[in-house]
Every structure is written in structure tokens, then in C-alpha cells.
C-alpha positions in Angstrom: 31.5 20.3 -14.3 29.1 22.7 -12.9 27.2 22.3 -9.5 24.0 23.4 -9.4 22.3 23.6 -6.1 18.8 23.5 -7.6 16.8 22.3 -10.5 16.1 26.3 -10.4 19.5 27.5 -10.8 20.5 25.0 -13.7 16.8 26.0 -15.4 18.4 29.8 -15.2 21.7 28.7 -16.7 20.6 26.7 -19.5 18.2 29.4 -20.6 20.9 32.0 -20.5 22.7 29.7 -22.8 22.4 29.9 -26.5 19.7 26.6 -27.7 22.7 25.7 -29.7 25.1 24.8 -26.2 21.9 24.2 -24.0 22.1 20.4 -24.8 25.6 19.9 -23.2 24.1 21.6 -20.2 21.6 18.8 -19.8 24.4 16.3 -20.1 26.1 17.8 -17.2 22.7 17.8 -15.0 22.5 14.4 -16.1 25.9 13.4 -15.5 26.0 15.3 -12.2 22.5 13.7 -10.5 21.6 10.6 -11.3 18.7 10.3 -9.5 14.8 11.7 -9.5 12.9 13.6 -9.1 15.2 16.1 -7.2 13.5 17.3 -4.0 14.1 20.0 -2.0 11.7 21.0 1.1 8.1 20.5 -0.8 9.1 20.5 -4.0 10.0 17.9 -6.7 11.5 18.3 -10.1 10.4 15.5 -12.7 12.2 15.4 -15.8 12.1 13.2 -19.1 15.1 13.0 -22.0 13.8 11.9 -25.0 14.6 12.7 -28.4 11.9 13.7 -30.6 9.3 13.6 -27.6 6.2 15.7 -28.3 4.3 15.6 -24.9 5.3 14.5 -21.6 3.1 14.6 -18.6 3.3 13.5 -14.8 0.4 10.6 -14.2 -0.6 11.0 -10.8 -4.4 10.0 -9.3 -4.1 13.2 -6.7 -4.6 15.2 -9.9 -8.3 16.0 -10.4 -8.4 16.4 -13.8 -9.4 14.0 -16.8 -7.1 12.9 -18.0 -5.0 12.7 -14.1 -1.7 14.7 -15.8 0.2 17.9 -15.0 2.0 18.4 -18.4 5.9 18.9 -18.8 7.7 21.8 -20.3 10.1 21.7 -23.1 13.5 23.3 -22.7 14.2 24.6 -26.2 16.9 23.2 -28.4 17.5 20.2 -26.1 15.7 16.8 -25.3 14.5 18.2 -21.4 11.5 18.1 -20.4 10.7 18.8 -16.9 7.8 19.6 -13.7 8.2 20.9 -10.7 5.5 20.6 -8.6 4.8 21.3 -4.9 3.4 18.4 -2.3 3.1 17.6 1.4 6.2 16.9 2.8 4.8 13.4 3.6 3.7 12.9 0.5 4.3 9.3 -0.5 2.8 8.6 -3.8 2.8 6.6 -6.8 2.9 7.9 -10.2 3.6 7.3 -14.0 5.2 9.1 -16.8 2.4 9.6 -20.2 4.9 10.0 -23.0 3.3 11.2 -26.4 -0.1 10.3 -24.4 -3.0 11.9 -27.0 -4.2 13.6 -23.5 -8.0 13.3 -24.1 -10.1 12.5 -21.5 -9.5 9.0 -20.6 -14.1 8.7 -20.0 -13.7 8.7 -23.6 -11.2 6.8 -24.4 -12.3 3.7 -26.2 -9.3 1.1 -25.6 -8.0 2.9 -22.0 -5.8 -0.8 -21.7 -3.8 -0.4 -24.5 -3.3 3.5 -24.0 -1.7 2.8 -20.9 0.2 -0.2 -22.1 1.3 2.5 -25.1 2.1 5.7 -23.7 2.4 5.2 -19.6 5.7 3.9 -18.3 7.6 4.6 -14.7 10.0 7.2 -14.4 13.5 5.8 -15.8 15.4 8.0 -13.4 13.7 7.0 -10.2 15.0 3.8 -8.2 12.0 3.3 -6.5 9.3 1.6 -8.0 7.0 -1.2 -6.5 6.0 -4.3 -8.8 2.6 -5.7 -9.1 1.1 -8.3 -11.0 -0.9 -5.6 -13.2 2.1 -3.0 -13.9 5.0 -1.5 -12.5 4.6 2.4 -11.0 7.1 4.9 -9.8 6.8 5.9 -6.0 7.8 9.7 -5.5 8.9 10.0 -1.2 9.0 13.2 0.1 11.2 14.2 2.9 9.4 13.4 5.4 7.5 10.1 4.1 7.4 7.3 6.0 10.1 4.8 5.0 9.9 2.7 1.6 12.6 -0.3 1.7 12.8 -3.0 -0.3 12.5 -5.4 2.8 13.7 -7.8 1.0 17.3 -6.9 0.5 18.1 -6.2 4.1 20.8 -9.8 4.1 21.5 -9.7 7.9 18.1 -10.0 9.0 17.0 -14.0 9.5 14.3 -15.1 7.5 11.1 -17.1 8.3 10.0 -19.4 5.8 6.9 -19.4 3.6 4.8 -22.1 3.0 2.1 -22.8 0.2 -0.5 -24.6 0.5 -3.7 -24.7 -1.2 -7.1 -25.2 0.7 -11.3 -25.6 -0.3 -14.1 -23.7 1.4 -17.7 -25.0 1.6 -18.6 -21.8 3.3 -17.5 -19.5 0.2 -17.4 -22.3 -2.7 -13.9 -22.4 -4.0 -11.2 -24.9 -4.4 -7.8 -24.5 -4.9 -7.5 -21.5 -3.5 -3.6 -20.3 -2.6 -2.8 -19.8 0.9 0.6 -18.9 2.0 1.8 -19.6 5.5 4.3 -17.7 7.1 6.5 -19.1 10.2 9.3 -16.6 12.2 12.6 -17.6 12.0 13.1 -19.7 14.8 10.2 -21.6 14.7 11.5 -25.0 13.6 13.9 -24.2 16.6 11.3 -23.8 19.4 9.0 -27.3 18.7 7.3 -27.0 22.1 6.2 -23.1 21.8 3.1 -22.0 20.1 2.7 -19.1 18.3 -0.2 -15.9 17.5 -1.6 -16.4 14.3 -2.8 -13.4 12.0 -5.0 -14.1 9.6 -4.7 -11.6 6.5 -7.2 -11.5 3.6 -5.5 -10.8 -0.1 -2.8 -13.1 0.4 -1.4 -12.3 -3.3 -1.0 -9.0 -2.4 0.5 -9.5 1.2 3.2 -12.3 0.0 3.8 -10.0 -2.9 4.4 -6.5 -3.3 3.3 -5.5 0.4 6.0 -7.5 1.0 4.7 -8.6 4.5 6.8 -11.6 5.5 10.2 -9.8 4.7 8.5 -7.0 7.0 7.5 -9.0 9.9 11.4 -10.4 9.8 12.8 -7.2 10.1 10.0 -6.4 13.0 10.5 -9.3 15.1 14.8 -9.1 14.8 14.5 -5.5 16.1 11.8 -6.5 19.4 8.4 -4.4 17.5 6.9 -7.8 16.4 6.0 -10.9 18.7 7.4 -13.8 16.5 3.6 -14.8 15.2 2.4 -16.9 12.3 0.6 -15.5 9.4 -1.6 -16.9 7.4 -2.1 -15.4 3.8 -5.4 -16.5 2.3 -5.8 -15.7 -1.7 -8.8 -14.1 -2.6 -11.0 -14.1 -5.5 -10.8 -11.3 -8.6 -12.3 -8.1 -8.4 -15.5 -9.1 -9.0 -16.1 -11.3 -5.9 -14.4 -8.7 -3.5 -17.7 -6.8 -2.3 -19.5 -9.9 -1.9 -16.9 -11.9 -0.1 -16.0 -9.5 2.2 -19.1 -7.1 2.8 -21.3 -8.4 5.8 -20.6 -11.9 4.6 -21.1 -14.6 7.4 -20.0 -17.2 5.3 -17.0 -16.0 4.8 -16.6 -15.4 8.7 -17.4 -19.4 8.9 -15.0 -19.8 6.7 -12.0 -18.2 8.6 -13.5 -19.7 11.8 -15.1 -23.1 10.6 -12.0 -24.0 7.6 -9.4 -22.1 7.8 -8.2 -21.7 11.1 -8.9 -25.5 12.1 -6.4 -26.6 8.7 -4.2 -24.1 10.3 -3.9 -25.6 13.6 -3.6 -29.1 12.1 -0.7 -27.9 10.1 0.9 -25.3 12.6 1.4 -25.0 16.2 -0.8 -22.0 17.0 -2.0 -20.1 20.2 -5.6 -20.6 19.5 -6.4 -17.8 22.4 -4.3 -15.2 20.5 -5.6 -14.5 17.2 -5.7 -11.8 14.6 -7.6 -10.9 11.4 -6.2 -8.1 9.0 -6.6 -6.6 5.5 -6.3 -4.1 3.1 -8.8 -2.3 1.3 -12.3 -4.3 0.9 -10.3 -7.4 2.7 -9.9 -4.8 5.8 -14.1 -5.0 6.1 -14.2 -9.1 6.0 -11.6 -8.7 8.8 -13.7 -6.0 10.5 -16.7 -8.6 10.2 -15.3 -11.3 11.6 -13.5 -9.3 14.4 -17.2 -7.7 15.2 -18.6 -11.1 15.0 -16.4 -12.5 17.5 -14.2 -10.0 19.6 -13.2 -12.9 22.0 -11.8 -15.0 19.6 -10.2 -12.3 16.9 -8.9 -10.3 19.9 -6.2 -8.1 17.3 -7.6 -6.2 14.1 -6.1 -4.4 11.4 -8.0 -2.3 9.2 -5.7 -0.5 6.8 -8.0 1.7 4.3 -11.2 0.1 4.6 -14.2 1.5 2.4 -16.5 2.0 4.8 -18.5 5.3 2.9 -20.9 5.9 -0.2 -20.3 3.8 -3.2 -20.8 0.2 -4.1 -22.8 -1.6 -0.7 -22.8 1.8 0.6 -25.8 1.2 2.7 -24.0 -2.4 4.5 -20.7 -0.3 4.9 -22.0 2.6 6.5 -23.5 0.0 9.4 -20.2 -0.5 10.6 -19.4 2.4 12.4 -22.6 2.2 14.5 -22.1 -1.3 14.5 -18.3 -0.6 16.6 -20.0 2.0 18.7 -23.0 -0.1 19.9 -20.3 -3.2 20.7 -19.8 -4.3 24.2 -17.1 -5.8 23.5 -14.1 -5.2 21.6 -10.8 -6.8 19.7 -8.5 -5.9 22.1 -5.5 -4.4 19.9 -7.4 -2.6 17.1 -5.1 -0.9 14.1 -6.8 1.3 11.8 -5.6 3.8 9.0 -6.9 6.0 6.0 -4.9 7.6 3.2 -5.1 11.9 2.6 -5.5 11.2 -0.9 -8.2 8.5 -0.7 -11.9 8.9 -2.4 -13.3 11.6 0.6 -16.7 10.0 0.6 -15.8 6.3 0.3 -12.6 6.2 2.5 -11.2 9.3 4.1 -14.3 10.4 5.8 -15.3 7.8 7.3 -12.2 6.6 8.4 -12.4 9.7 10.7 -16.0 9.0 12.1 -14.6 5.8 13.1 -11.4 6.8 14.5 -13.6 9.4 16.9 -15.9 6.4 17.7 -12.9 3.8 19.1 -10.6 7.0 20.2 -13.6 7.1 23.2 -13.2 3.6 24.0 -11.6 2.9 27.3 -11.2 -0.8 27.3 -9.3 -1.1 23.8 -5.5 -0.1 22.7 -6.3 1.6 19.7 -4.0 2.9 16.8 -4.9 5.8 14.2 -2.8 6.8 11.0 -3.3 9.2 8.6 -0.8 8.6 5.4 0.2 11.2 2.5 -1.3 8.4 0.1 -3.9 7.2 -1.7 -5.9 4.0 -2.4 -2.8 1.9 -3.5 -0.2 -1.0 -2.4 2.3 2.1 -2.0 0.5 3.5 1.2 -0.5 0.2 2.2 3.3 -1.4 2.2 4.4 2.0 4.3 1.9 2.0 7.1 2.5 -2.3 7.5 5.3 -2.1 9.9 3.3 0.1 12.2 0.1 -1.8 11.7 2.1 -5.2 12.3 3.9 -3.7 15.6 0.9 -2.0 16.7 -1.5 -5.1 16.2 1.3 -8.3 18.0 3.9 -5.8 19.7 7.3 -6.8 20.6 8.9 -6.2 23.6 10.5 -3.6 22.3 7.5 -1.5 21.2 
């Protein structure tokens, strides 16, 4: 069986080869590697194998193009198609295949749902994926990525447990709202200790496919997380993000006024070290309440908040001056931006901000730049360091 060193050097055999023996070729790549793409340094080959396939394309929201694809190529007289494309080294991105996609422009597409539901799919040859309630999508890792475990299958790490509950709000006028508690493993062990608490906004996503809980297991068994108690609050759909979390001082009652006295009813909790955290638009309600009251939200993480032009541009673009003008300060702050995010709405700012708390003297402070964009992928890889950074161990 052959060996081919590089997608290159078996792309140079099998076009040497007659089309009529180029097909066995292919079953020897596939035979040989089993997994993709293949990267070497900053490249990566995608391929596709499908009979009868008329277009193949690589899905990727890094592509500025409309429709988002960089199209395959067709090796002749087999069922290859392939892409190699070059990236960042630490690139860590998630991406879709578009099989027999009509590639028009999706601003014209009438029915963009079911064109994704009939032509998009992950990459059958890649292992690493990530699951959301919405879809399933690919992750492509480049050599020098930061980490992408399942945390969840590490079996000698000891668990915490996770508790549902659900919980009312006067403040923001919902009821039966989820809200997920997580406890470290030994706390059913320690009945007399009391514990941080960190409140994080989007609890779907945090119990879900950030995978937050199995992370802060792994954390706190290696010394990089304080054994803390986090609290996983639901939020509403799309809609209500802007104005639930945007300058909203009812939902900063809420977290002070509702949800954190339930949680010290239910939980044993340090009520002089807290924390508020989110992702995305959740990452501004934190940064609201944590502006609002410094002394008693003394951690923050903000992990890609908008904080630039777009919707409630004007009320997001306070922030910055409001950090700056502050005289006092969370006193662990966490805060990071993806390359790839909208430039305007996310990555720019993001570095006005960083520049503003850099100056501070009187904060620890924590600034990450991620080869991702706007998605659950670079939000998962930067957690660990957000967690560690935000409630350190004693190892970190």
C-alpha cells in the first residue's frame, strides 16, 4: 500500500495514473488515513467521496463571499473531490460541507432553512464536531489551536453534580425559566465550607455544548479552578437577547434581587466572592451588572461581547467609556474577542477595551485573542482559561 507523505504527493500520483486505475488510488488514500482534513504546517486538505456528486464546496463564515464557499475540485474518473486551503496556524474554526448546493447567493435565497437542511452537512471524515440544539458543524484545529476535548469523556476526573431547578423573575417577567446549578465534586463532602458562586447568563448553552461543568471538573482536579458553584440561568430566544441584556437594570435586579438570594437559600455560597459571566450579548448583561456593582460582582467574564456598531450600537459603545470613567473595578476581570469576528461589532472594540483595563493598576486583568469567530467553537476553547483566570486555583 502506498505512503504518501502529502495530500500533494498522492494528488501527483493519481494524476499520473490512467482515470481508469485512479479510483483504486483513492481507496488506498482512504484506506491509509482515516481522518480529515489532513494538515500539514498551514495547510489543510478537505476532501469529499461521493458517487455522482456534482459540486462540493467548503462552508466556512471566514469566507467573504455570498454564498460563504471555497468550491472543491474534481479528480477525474474517480469519486474525489478535494480543497486545500491555507489558514493561521491557530486557526480553530467551524465549518460545513455544501454538497450539490445550487451556490446562488444565499440574500436571494427564498427558503435559506431548508437549503441548509438539504445540501449542508459536517464533514464525514472529521471526528470532531460540536452539537447544538440548532445543527451539528465540523470543527477544523490547526496545529497550533488551542485544545478542543470532549470534556466529557475524560473518566478519571470526579464529577460535580448538576442540579435543575426552575425559577420566576418579577424584574424581567418570566416563569419557568431553567436554571442549572452546578456544585464541585466534593461539596456534599465539605457541609461546613462555603463556596464562590459564578453566575453565567445562557445557561442552555453553558450546560450544553460549552460544556462548562465537565470543564470546571477537569479545572479544579488539576489546581487552575477554586472548587466554586455555578449557576446557569436560561435565557430567552433570540429575540429578547438585546433587550435583556443591553443596559437593562432589571435584569441586574434580577441577578441581585431573585436570583442570587434563591441561590443562597438552596446552596451554601460565599456571598463576598461572586462572579457574573457570559458569552456573546449574555457577556454585556454580565458587564452591566459587574459595572453596576464592582463590590459585589468582584470576578467578570466577558467572552466576545458586542460592544461595536450594529443593533443598540449607541448603548454598547457607552461601555467602554463607561470602564474607563469607573473608580472602581471587578477585581479579576476576563475578557476575549475572536480574529474572525464582525470587525466593527466585536473585534474592534474588543481592542479599545483591552487598551482601556490593560492601564488599570488596581485590577488582574486577562486578554485573548482566538483564531475564531462568533460561535460556541471559540467560545468552548477559550472557557478553561476564562474559568482559571476569573476563580484561580492554587495551581494557576
Amino acid at each position: 500500500m502506498p505512503n504518501w507523505e502529502s495530500f500533494q504527493a498522492f494528488l501527483q500520483d493519481a494524476q499520473a495514473a490512467s482515470p481508469d486505475n485512479r479510483q483504486s488510488l483513492v481507496d488506498d488514500l482512504l484506506r491509509e488515513r482515516l481522518d480529515w482534513p489532513w494538515i500539514q504546517g498551514d495547510k489543510a486538505t478537505f476532501i469529499y467521496v461521493g458517487m455522482g456528486t456534482k459540486r462540493v464546496a467548503l462552508n466556512l463564515d471566514t469566507i467573504k463571499a455570498d454564498p460563504p464557499f471555497a468550491p472543491f475540485e474534481h479528480l477525474e474518473g474517480t469519486s474525489l473531490w478535494y480543497l486545500t486551503r491555507r489558514f493561521e496556524t491557530d486557526d480553530l474554526l467551524d465549518y460545513l460541507l455544501a454538497v450539490n448546493d445550487p451556490m446562488t447567493p444565499l440574500a436571494q435565497e427564498r427558503n435559506v432553512v431548508e437549503r441548509i437542511s438539504r445540501y449542508w452537512r459536517i464533514d464525514p471524515l472529521n471526528p470532531l464536531k460540536i452539537n447544538t440544539a440548532q445543527m451539528t458543524v465540523s470543527v477544523l484545529r490547526m496545529p497550533n489551536a488551542r485544545p478542543f476535548p470532549d470534556w466529557t469523556k475524560f473518566t478519571r476526573v470526579p464529577r460535580g453534580k448538576i442540579i435543575e431547578h426552575t425559577i420566576n423573575s418579577a424584574q424581567l417577567g418570566f416563569t419557568g425559566r431553567k436554571l442549572w446549578v452546578y456544585t464541585p465534586p466534593d461539596y456534599n463532602n465539605t457541609p461546613r465550607m462555603t463556596y464562590p458562586l459564578l453566575m453565567m447568563q445562557d445557561g442552555q448553552w453553558a450546560v450544553g455544548p460549552l460544556q462548562m461543568p465537565a470543564i470546571a471538573d477537569a479545572l479544579i482536579k488539576h489546581g487552575r479552578l477554586q472548587p466554586i458553584v455555578i449557576a446557569m440561568i436560561q435565557s430567552g430566544d433570540q429575540k429578547e437577547r438585546i433587550k435583556t441584556f443591553v443596559s437593562n437594570d432589571k435584569h441586574y435586579a434580577f441577578l441581585l434581587t431573585e436570583l442570587l438570594p434563591f441561590l443562597q437559600t438552596q446552596y451554601r455560597i460565599d456571598s463576598t466572592n461572586l462572579g457574573v459571566g457570559g458569552v456573546a450579548v449574555g457577556a454585556v448583561g454580565a458587564i452591566h451588572a459587574a459595572l453596576k456593582n464592582p463590590a459585589v460582582f468582584s470576578h467578570l467574564m466577558m467572552i466576545s461581547p458586542p460592544l461595536g456598531k450594529g443593533i443598540a450600537q449607541e448603548k454598547l459603545r457607552e461601555y467602554a467609556g463607561r470602564f474607563e470613567r469607573a473608580p472602581i473595578l471587578p477585581q479579576r476581570i476576563f475578557q476575549s474577542v475572536g480574529r474572525y469576528e464582525a470587525r466593527s461589532r466585536f473585534y474592534l472594540p474588543a481592542q479599545v477595551l483591552n487598551q482601556i483595563l490593560s492601564r488599570r493598576q488596581d485590577i488582574a486583568y486577562q486578554y485573548a485573542e482566538i483564531g475564531s469567530g462568533h460561535g460556541l467553537v471559540g467560545f468552548r476553547s477559550i472557557l478553561p482559561e476564562a474559568l482559571a483566570w476569573v476563580f484561580p486555583g492554587e495551581s494557576s
